[in-house]
N, C-alpha and C positions, 0 to 999 in steps of 0.2 A: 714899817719898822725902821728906825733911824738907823742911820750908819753906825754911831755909838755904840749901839745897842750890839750888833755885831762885833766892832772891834773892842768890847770889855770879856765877849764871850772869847774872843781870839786870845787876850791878853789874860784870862783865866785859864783856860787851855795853855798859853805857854807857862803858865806858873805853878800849873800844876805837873808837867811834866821837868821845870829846874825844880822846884821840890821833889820829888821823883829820884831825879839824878843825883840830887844832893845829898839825899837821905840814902839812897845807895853808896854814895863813896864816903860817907862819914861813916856809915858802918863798917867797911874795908878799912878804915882810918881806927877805928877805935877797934878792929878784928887784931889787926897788924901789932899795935903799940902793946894789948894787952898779951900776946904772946909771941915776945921776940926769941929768936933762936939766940944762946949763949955767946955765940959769937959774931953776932949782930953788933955791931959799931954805933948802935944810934943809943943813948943813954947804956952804955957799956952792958945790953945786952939785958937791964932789968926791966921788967914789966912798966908801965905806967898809962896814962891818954892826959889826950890834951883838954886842958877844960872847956875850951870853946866846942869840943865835938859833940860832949851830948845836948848844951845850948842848941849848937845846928840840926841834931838829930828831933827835940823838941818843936823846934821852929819849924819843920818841915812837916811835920805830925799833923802838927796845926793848920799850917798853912793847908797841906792837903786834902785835910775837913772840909776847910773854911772853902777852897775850891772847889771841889766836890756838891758840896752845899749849894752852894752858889751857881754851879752849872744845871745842879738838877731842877734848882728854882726856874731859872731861865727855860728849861724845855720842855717843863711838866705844869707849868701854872704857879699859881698862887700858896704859899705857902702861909697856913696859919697859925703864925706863932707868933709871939708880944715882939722880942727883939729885933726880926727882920723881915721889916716890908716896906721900909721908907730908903731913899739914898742918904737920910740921916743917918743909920743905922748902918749901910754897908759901909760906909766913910768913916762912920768909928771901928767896926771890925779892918778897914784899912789900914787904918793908922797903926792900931794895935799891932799888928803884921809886920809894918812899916818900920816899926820899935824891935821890933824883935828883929829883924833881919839886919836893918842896920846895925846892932850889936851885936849880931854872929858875923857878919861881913867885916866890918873894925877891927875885932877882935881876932879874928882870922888873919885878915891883913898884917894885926900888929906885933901878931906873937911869929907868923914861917916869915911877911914882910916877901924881900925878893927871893924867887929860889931859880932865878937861872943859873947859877952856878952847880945846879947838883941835876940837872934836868934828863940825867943818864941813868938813875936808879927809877926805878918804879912808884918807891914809896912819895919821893918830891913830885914825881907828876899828881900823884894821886890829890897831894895836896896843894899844887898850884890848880888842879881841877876845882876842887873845896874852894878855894879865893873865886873863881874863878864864875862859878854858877852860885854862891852866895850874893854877888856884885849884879847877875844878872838875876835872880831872884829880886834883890833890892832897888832896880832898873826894872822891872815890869809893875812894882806896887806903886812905884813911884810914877808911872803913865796913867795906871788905873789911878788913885789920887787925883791925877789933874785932869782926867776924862771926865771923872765924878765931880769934883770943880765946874768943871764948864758947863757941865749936864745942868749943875745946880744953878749956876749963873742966869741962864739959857733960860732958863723955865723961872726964875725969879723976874727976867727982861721980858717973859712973855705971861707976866702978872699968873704965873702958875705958884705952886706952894714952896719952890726950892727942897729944899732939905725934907720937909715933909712931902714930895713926890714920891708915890710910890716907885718901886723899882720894876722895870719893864719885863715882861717877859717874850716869849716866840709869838704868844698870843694876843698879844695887845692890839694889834690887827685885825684878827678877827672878834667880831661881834660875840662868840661863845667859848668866854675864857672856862679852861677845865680848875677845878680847884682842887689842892691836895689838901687833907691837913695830915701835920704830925703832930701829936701830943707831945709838948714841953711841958 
């Protein structure tokens, strides 16, 4: 089993626990804004959310499928399904991920931007957390990305298929791979 192969499974495990956390504090984020007390000073006390939060609450939905998925491939064998079994395949559900998180992370960014100046209330921590493991959500797609990159490179310099390599699992080692299927 190559080293890769391990540090995608690492780098899945950490994206799926910032998804995790994410989706945890955007619901405290969209708990909070949707029932502020009347003399709450943040929009004079009226209800609202921010529209980037159910974006991040989405993203992490996904995201946490899509890892999920992907881990249980890795440990259980082969999965028989049309869309994933080549590193073509995981490289496009990457990217798609990749799209999406960069645009809750931006968006995030562009709407609190700096909040150390209010870093004494709860609610600003809450949401420099939300910048905070969105940036790192979008910093783990982007190593997986260029791990799969290299994987592909790798195996096109060693006249293997690239993109059409299948994607490895615990068992590729052993001579008696287990096979799943799930019905899509």
């Amino acid at each position: 089993m190559s080293k890769l192969s391990w540090a995608r499974v690492g780098l899945y495990g950490a994206l799926l626990i910032f998804s995790f956390i994410l989706f945890v504090l955007s619901c405290a984020r969209i708990n909070y804004t949707l029932h502020l007390s009347r003399g709450d000073p943040l929009n004079n006390g009226r209800d609202f959310y921010d529209p980037v939060v159910p974006e991040l609450i989405f993203t992490t939905l996904v995201t946490m499928g899509w890892s999920g998925l992907m881990l249980f491939l890795f440990f259980k064998g082969t999965l028989k399904i049309r869309f994933l079994r080549l590193y073509g395949d995981e490289l496009v559900g990457l990217v798609i991920l990749w799209l999406f998180w960069i645009g809750g992370a931006a968006a995030a960014s562009t709407l609190w931007g700096n909040l150390s100046f209010c870093q004494q209330f709860q609610a600003c921590q809450v949401l420099s957390a939300l910048e905070t493991f969105a940036w790192f959500g979008w910093l783990t797609l982007t190593a997986m990305i260029i791990i799969s990159v290299v994987v592909v490179i790798q195996s096109r310099n060693n006249q293997g298929k690239g993109l059409a390599e299948s994607i490895p699992t615990r068992y590729d080692t052993v001579g008696n791979k287990e096979q799943v299927e799930i019905a899509v």
